[in-house]
C-alpha positions as a Markdown table, in Angstrom:
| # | Residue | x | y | z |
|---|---|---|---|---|
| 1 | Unk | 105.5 | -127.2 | 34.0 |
| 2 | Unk | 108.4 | -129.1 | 35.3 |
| 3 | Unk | 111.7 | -127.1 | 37.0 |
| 4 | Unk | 114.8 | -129.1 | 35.6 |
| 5 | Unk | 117.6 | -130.1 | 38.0 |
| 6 | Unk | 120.3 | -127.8 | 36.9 |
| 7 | Unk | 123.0 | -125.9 | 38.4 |
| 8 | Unk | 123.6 | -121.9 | 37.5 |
| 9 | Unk | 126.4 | -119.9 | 38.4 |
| 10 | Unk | 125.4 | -116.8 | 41.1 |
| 11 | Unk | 125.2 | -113.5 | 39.5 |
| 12 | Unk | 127.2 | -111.7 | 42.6 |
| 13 | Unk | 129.8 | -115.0 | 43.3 |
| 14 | Unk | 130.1 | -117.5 | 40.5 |
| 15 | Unk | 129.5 | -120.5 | 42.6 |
| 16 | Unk | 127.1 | -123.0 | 41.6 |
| 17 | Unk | 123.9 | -123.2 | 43.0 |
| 18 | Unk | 120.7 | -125.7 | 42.6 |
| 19 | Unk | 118.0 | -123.0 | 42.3 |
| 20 | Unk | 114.9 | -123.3 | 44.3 |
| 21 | Unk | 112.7 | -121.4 | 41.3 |
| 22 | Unk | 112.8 | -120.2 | 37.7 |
| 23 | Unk | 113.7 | -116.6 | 39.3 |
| 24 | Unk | 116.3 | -117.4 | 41.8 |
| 25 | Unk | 119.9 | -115.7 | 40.6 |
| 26 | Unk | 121.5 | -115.2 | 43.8 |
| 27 | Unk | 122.8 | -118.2 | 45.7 |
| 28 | Unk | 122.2 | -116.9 | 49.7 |
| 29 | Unk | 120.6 | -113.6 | 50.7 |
| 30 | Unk | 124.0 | -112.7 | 51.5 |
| 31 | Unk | 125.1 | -112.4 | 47.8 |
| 32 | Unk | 121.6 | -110.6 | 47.2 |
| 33 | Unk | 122.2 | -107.7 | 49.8 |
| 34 | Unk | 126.0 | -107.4 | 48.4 |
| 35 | Unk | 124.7 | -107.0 | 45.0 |
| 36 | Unk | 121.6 | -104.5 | 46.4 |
| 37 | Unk | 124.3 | -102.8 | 47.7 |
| 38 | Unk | 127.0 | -102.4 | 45.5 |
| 39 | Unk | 123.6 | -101.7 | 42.7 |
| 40 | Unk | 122.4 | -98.6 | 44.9 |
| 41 | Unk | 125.8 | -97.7 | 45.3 |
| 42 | Unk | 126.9 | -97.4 | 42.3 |
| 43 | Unk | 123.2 | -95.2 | 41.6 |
| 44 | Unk | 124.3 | -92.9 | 44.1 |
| 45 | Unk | 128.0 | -92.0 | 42.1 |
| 46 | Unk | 125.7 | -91.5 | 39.4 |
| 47 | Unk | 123.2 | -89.8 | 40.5 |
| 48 | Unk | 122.6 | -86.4 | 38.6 |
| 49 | Unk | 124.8 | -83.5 | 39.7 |
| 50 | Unk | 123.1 | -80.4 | 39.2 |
| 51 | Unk | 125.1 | -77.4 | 37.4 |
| 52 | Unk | 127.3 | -74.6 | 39.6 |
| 53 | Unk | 128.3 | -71.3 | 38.2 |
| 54 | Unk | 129.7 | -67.7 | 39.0 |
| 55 | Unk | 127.5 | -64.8 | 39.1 |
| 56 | Unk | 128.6 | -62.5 | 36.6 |
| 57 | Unk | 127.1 | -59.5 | 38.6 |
| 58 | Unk | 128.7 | -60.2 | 42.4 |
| 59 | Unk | 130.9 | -63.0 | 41.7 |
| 60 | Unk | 129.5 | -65.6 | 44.0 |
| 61 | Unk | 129.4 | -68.9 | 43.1 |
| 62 | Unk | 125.9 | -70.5 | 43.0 |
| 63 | Unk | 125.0 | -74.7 | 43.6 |
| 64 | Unk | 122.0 | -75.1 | 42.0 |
| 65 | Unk | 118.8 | -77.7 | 43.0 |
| 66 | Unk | 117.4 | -78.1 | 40.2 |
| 67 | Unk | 118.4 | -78.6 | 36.3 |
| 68 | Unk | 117.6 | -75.2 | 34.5 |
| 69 | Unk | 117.0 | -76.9 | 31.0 |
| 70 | Unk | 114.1 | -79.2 | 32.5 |
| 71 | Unk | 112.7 | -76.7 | 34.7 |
| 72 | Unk | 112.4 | -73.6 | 32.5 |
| 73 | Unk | 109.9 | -71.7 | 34.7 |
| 74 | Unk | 111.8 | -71.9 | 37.8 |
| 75 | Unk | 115.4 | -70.6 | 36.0 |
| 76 | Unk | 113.0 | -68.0 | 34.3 |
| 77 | Unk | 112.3 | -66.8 | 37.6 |
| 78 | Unk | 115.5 | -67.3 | 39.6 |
| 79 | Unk | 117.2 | -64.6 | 41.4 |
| 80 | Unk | 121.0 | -65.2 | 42.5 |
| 81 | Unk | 120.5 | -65.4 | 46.5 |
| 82 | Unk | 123.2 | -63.0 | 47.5 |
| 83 | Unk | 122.3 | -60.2 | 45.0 |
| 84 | Unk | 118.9 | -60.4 | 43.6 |
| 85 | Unk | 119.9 | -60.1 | 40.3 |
| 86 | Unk | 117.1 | -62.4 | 38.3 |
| 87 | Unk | 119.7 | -64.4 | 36.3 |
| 88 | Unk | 117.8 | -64.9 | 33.0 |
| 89 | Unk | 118.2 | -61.2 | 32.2 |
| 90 | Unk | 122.1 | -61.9 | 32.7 |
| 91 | Unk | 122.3 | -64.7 | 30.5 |
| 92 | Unk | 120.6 | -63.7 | 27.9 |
| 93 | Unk | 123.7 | -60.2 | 28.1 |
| 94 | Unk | 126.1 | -62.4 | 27.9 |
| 95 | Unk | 124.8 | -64.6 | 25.0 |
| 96 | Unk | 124.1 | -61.3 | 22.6 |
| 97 | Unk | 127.8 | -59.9 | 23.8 |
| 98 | Unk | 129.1 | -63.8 | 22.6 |
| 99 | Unk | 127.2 | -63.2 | 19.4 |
| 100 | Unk | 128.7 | -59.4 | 19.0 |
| 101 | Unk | 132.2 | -60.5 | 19.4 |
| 102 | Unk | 131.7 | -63.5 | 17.1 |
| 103 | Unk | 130.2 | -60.9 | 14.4 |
């Protein structure tokens, strides 16, 4: 298979390039490392953010590591670190008082 002669616009600049192969989108390695960068940039804004809340018994407020909806074992069994209250028990308070006052 023959590679045809034809310019393409660079995905990071717009200037017109002669590609060397089939899979070439970037004109330099300069335009590839901005658009690396500005790709793993942009991963990093979105990168998950993992929910923060206020313990209902002392009134800290815990940052948590991991997603309690994905890991279900490790919320069943976590304990707020300043008063060892296991914070499953307390949830599950606060839903059936939501459900009282909503009776």
């Amino acid at each position: 298979m023959r590679f045809v002669n034809v310019t393409i616009p660079c995905k990071t600049c717009g200037t017109r390039f002669l590609p060397k192969s089939p899979k070439n989108v970037f004109c330099t390695r300069k335009c590839f490392k901005k658009n690396f960068y500005h790709r793993k940039k942009l991963e990093d804004l979105n990168a998950k953010k993992f929910p923060s809340f206020v313990c209902p018994n002392c009134g800290k407020k815990i940052d948590l590591e991991f997603d309690p909806l994905l890991d279900e074992l490790k919320w069943a069994h976590y304990e707020c670190p300043f008063c060892r209250t296991l914070l499953i028990n307390v949830c599950e308070y606060i839903n059936t008082q939501d459900e009282s006052i909503q009776n």
